[in-house]
LONUDO-296818 format. One line per field, with one value per residue (C-alpha): residue number from 1; chain; z, x, y. Coordinates in steps of 0.1 Angstrom, whole numbers, plus 5000, padded with zeros to 4 digits. Example, Ala and Ser with C-alpha at 12.3 -4.5 7.8 and 13.67 -1.06 7.14 Angstrom:
REM LONUDO-296818
n	1; 2
chain	A; A
w	5078; 5071
u	5123; 5137
v	4955; 4989
***
This chain:
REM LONUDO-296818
n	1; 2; 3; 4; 5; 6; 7; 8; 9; 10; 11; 12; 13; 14; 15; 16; 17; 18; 19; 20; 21; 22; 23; 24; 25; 26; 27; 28; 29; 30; 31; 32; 33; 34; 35; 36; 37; 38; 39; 40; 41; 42; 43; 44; 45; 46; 47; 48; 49; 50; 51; 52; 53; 54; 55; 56; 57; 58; 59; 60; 61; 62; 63; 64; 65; 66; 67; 68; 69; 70; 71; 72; 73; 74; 75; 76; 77; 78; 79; 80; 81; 82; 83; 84; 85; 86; 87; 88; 89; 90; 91; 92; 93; 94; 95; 96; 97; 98; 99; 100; 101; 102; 103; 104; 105; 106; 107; 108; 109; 110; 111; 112; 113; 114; 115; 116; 117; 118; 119; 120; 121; 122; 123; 124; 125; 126; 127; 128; 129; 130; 131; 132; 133; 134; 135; 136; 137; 138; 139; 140; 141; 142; 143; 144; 145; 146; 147; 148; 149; 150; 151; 152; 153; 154; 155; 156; 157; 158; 159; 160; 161; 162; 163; 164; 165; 166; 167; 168; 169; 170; 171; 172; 173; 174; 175; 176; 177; 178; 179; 180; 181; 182; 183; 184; 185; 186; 187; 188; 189; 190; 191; 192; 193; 194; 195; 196; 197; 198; 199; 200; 201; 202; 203; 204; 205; 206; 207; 208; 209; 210; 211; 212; 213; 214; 215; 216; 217; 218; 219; 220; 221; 222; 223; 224; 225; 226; 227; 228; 229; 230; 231; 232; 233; 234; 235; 236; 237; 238; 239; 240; 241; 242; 243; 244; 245; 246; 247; 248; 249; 250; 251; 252; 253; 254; 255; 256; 257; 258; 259; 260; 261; 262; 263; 264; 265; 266; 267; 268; 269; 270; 271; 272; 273; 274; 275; 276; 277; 278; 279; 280; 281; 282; 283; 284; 285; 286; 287; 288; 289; 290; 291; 292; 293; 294; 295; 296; 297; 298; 299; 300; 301; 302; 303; 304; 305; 306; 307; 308; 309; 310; 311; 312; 313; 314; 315; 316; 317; 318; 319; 320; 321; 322; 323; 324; 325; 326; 327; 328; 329; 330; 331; 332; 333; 334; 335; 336; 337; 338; 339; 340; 341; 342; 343; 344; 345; 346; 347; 348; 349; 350; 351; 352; 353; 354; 355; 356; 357; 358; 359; 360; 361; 362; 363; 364; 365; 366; 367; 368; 369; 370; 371; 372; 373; 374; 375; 376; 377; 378; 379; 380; 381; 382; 383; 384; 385
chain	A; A; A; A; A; A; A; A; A; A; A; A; A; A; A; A; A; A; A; A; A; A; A; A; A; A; A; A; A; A; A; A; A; A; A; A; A; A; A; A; A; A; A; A; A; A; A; A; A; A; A; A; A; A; A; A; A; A; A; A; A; A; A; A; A; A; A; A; A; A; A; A; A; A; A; A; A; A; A; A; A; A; A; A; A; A; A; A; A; A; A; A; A; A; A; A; A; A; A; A; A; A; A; A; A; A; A; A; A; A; A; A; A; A; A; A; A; A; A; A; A; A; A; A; A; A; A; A; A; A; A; A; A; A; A; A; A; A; A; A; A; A; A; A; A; A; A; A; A; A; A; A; A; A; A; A; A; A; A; A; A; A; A; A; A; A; A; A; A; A; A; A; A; A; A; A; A; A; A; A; A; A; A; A; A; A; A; A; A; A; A; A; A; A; A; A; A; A; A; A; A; A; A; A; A; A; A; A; A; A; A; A; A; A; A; A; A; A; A; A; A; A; A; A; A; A; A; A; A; A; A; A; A; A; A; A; A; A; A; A; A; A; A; A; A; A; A; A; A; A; A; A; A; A; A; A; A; A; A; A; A; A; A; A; A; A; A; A; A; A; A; A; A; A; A; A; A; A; A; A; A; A; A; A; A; A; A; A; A; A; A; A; A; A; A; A; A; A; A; A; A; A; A; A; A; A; A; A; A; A; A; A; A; A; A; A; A; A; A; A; A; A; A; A; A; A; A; A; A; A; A; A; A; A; A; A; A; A; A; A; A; A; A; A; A; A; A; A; A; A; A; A; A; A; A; A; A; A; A; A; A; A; A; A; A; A; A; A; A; A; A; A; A; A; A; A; A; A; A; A; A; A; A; A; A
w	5000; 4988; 5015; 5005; 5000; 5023; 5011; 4990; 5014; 4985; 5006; 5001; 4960; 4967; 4984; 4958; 4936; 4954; 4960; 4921; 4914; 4940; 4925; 4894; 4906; 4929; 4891; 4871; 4901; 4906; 4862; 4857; 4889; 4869; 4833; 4852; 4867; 4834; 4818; 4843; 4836; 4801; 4805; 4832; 4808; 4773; 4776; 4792; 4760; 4728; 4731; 4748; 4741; 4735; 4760; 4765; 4793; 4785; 4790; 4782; 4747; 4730; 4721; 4751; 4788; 4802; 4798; 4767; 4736; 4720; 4686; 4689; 4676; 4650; 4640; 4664; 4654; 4617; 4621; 4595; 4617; 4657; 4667; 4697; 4717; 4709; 4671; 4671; 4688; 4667; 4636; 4651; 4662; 4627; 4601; 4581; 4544; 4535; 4496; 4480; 4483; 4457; 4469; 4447; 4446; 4421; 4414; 4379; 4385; 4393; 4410; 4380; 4400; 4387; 4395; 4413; 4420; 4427; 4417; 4412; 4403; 4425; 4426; 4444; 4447; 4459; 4486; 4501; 4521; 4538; 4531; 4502; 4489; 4480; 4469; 4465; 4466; 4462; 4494; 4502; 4525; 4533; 4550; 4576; 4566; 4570; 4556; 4577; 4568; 4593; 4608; 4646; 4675; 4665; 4636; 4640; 4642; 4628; 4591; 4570; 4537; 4503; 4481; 4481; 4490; 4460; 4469; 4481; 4512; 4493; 4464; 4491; 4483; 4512; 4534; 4547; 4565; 4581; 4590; 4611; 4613; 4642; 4662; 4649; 4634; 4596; 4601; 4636; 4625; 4644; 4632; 4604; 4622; 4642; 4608; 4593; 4620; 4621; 4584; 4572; 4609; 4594; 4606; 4622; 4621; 4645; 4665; 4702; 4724; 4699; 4705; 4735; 4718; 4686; 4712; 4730; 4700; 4683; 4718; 4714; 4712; 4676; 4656; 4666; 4658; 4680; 4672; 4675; 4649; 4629; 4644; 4614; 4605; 4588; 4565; 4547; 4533; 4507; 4525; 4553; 4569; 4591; 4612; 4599; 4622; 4616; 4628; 4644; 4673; 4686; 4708; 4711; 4731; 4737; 4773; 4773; 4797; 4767; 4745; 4727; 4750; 4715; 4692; 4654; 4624; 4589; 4572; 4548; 4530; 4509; 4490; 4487; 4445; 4445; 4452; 4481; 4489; 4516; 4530; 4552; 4574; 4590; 4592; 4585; 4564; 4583; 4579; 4586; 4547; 4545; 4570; 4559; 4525; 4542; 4567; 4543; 4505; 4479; 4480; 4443; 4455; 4484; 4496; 4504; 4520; 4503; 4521; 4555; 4549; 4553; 4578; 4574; 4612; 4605; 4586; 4619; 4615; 4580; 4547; 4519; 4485; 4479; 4514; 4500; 4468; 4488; 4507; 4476; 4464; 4496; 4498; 4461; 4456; 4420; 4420; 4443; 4447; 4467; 4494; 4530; 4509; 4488; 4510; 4538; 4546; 4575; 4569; 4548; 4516; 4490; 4465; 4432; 4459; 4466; 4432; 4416; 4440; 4439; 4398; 4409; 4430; 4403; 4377; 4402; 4410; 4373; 4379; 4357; 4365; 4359; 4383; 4412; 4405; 4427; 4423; 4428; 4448; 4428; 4407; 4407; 4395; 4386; 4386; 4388; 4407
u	5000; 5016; 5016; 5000; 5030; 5025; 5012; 5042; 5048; 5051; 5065; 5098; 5093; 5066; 5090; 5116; 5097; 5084; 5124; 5129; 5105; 5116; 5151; 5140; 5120; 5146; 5167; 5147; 5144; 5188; 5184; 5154; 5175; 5207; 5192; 5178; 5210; 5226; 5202; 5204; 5246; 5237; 5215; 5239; 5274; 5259; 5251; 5286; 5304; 5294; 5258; 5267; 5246; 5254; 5253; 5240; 5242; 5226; 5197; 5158; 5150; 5111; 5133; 5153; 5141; 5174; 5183; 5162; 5159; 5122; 5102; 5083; 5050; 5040; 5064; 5057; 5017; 5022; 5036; 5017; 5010; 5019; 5046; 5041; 5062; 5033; 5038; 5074; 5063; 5039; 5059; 5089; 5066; 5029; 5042; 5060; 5054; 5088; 5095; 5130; 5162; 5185; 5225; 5248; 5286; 5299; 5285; 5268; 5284; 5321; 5325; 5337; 5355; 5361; 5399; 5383; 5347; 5344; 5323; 5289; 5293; 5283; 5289; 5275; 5285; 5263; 5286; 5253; 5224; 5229; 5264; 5267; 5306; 5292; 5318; 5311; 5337; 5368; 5354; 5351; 5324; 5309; 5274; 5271; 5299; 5291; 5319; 5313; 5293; 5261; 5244; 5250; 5270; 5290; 5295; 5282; 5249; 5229; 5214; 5239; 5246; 5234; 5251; 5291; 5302; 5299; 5335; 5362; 5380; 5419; 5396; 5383; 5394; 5407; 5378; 5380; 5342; 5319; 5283; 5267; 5225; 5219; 5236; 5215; 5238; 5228; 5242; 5271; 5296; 5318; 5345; 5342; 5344; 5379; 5388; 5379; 5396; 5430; 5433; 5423; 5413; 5382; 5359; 5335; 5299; 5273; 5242; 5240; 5254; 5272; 5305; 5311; 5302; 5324; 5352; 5345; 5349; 5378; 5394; 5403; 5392; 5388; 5380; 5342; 5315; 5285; 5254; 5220; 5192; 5195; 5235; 5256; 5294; 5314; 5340; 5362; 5353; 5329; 5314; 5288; 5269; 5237; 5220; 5184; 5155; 5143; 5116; 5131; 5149; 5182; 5188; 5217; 5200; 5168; 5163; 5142; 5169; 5193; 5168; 5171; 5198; 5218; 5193; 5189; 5192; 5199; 5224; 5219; 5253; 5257; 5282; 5287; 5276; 5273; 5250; 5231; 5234; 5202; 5211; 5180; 5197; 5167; 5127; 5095; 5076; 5062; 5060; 5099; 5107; 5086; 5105; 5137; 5128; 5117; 5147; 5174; 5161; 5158; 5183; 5203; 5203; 5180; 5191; 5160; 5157; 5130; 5139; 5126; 5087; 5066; 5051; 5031; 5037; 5073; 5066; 5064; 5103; 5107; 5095; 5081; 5090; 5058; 5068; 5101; 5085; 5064; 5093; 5113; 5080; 5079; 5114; 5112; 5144; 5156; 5168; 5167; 5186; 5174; 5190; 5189; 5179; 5193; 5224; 5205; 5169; 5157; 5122; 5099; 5098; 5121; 5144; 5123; 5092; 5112; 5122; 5086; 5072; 5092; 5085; 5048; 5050; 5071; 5049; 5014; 5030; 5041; 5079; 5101; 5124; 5160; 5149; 5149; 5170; 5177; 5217; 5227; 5257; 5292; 5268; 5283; 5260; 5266; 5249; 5253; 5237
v	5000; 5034; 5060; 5094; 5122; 5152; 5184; 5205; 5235; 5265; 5293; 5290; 5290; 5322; 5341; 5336; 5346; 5377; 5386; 5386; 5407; 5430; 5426; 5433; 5464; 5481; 5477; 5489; 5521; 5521; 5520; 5553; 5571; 5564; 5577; 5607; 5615; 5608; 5635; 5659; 5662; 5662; 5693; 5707; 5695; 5705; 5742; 5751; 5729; 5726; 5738; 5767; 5799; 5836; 5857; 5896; 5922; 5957; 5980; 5968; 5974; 5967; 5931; 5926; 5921; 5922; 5883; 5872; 5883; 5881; 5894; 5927; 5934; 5940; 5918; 5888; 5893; 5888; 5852; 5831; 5802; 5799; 5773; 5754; 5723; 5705; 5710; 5700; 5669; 5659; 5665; 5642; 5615; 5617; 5599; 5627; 5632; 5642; 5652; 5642; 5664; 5640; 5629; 5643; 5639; 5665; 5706; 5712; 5747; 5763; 5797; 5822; 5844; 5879; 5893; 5926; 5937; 5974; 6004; 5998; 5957; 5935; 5891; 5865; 5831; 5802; 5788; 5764; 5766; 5805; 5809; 5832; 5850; 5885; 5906; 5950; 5977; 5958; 5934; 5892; 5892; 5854; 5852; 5824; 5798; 5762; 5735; 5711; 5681; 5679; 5709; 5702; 5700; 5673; 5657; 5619; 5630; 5654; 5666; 5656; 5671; 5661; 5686; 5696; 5729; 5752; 5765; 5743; 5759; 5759; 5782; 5804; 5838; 5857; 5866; 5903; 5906; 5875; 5885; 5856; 5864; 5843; 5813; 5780; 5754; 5758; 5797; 5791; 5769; 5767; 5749; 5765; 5799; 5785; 5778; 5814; 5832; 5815; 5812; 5849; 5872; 5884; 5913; 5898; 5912; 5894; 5907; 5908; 5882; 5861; 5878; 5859; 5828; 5834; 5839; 5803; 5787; 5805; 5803; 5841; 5874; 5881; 5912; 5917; 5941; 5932; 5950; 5958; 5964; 5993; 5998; 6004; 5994; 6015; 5990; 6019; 6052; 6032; 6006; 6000; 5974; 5978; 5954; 5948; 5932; 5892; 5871; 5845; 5830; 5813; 5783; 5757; 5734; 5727; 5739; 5773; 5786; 5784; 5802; 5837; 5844; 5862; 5883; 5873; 5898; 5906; 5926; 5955; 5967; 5995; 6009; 6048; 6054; 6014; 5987; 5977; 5944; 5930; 5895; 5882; 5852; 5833; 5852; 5848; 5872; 5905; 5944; 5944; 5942; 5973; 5989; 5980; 6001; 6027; 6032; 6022; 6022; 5994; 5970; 5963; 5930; 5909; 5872; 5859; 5824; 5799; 5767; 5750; 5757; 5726; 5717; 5755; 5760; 5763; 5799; 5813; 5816; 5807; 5820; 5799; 5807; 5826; 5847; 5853; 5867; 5891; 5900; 5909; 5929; 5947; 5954; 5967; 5953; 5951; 5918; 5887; 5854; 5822; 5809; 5786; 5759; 5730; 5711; 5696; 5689; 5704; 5702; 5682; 5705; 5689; 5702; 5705; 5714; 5748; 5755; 5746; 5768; 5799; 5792; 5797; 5823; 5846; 5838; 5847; 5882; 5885; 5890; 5874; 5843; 5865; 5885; 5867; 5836; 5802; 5796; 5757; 5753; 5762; 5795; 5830; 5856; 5894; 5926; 5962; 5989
***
């Protein structure tokens, strides 16, 4: 006769397995405390190093509040659509209709350099995306210089490019003035701008509170004018350079703290007897283009950005192609060229998308396509006042 087995006592198996999920919890708590405490460096480490933003001490102004630099109305007021975290969100995370920008390994164009370019000539040469050679009154100046591959802090991440710089660096010409509009990584380099400086010691023109950052990254104090809108630079006896409003914004990190602490801007440049060269950097469309023409006169020549539209929320800092073409009509200028577009994608508008709709937009305000023209990398284009 088999004996009946005594009842299995379970405990000791419950309470093992009560201690690994314990184990497992207090892990997964020691692993969220050690990713926090990993983020929180990051957001302490980041803004002192490579992310660092400009800084600005000075009196209030109706776009400064003594720390942070913001759009006035009626500027602010006549954004076309109102950006919010939310929208950034959601256009990471939808699924994004993204239009192509083609790879391409070699320029259709070369930069045609002329020997000199004085009197009432002007040139400009497409270098990429906002970085234009413009060269008045005997001059090299080079709008927001980007040679480096991505558009970012560092250079294994980030938009990368899909077109070559138009100009290789050994072409360069010698660069005698740099205006930098704002201190995003499309427009601030800056190893580019170490490179500028120790090769050539430019002027350098920049906007409020991005002295101090063009100093932490050249590691010295180069030459610097730092102004504020409407401030003018006098070059020589022919040539000056005045700070125009924008409509846009800077940050080199995401934190709000590191926000707007540098102010954005423009550049008008005129010669004495020659042309009037109007470079935009980064801005949505508003009355400023008006204002601009009424302060300072038609430009010769405006450098309009088309790129960077779609989603439509992003015109709150941007203008589309048909923006830019009201722009140019409000500025009366008498001739335009495209730029802050074609090298790297940094919204969802693609390549032909730009070009098609700048085509569109010329031919519905019944300008003609010579006179307002969308370079490809490599391009030089002439004019005269």
């Amino acid at each position: 006769m088999r004996c009946a087995q005594p009842p299995q006592d379970d405990t000791p198996k419950q309470i093992d397995k009560l201690n690994r999920g314990r184990r497992r919890f207090l892990k997964g708590v020691a692993g969220a405390a050690l990713l926090a405490a990993i983020g929180k460096n990051i957001d302490l480490l980041l803004p002192m190093t490579v992310c660092r933003p400009g800084e600005w001490k000075g009196p209030l102004t109706d776009h400064f509040d003594g720390t942070y630099f913001y759009n006035p109305s009626p500027y602010r007021k006549a954004a076309t659509k109102t950006h919010k975290p939310s929208s950034l969100l959601g256009w990471f995370f939808r699924k994004r209709i993204r239009q192509e920008y083609p790879t391409i390994s070699r320029n259709e164009h070369k930069p045609e350099l002329a020997t000199e370019v004085t009197g009432k000539s002007w040139e400009v040469t497409m270098v990429n995306h906002s970085t234009l050679l413009i060269r008045i009154a005997g001059k090299n100046i080079l709008t927001d210089p980007v040679w480096s591959e991505r558009t970012s802090p560092v250079q294994f991440a980030g938009p990368r490019r899909v077109r070559p710089v138009g100009i290789e660096w050994e072409h360069l010409p010698r660069i005698d003035v740099c205006v930098i509009s704002h201190d995003h990584y499309d427009h601030f380099d800056a190893p580019t701008l170490k490179r500028l400086y120790e090769r050539d010691n430019p002027l350098f023109i920049v906007p409020l509170g991005l002295k101090s950052l063009l100093e932490y990254h050249t590691a010295t104090t180069p030459r610097c004018e730092e102004k504020d809108w409407w401030q003018t630079v006098r070059i020589n006896s022919e040539l000056t350079i005045t700070l125009t409003p924008a409509l846009h914004w800077s940050r080199r990190y995401r934190t709000a703290a590191s926000g707007n602490r540098s102010l954005w801007c423009g550049f008008f440049m005129q010669v004495h007897g020659g042309p009037s060269v109007y470079f935009a950097g980064d801005t949505a469309l508003s009355p400023l283009f008006s204002e601009i023409n009424r302060r300072l006169g038609a430009p010769d020549l405006a450098l309009l950005p088309i790129g960077a539209y779609r989603p439509d929320w992003i015109r709150a800092h941007h203008t589309s192609p048909a923006d830019a073409v009201e722009a140019f009509r409000q500025l009366q200028a008498k001739q335009a060229i495209a730029c802050h577009f074609g090298t790297w994608q940094l919204a969802d508008d693609g390549l032909d998308e730009a070009l098609h709709d700048l085509s569109t937009a010329l031919n519905t305000a019944h300008i003609p396509p010579e006179q307002f023209q969308a370079p490809l990398n490599g391009q030089t284009l002439r004019g005269k006042a």
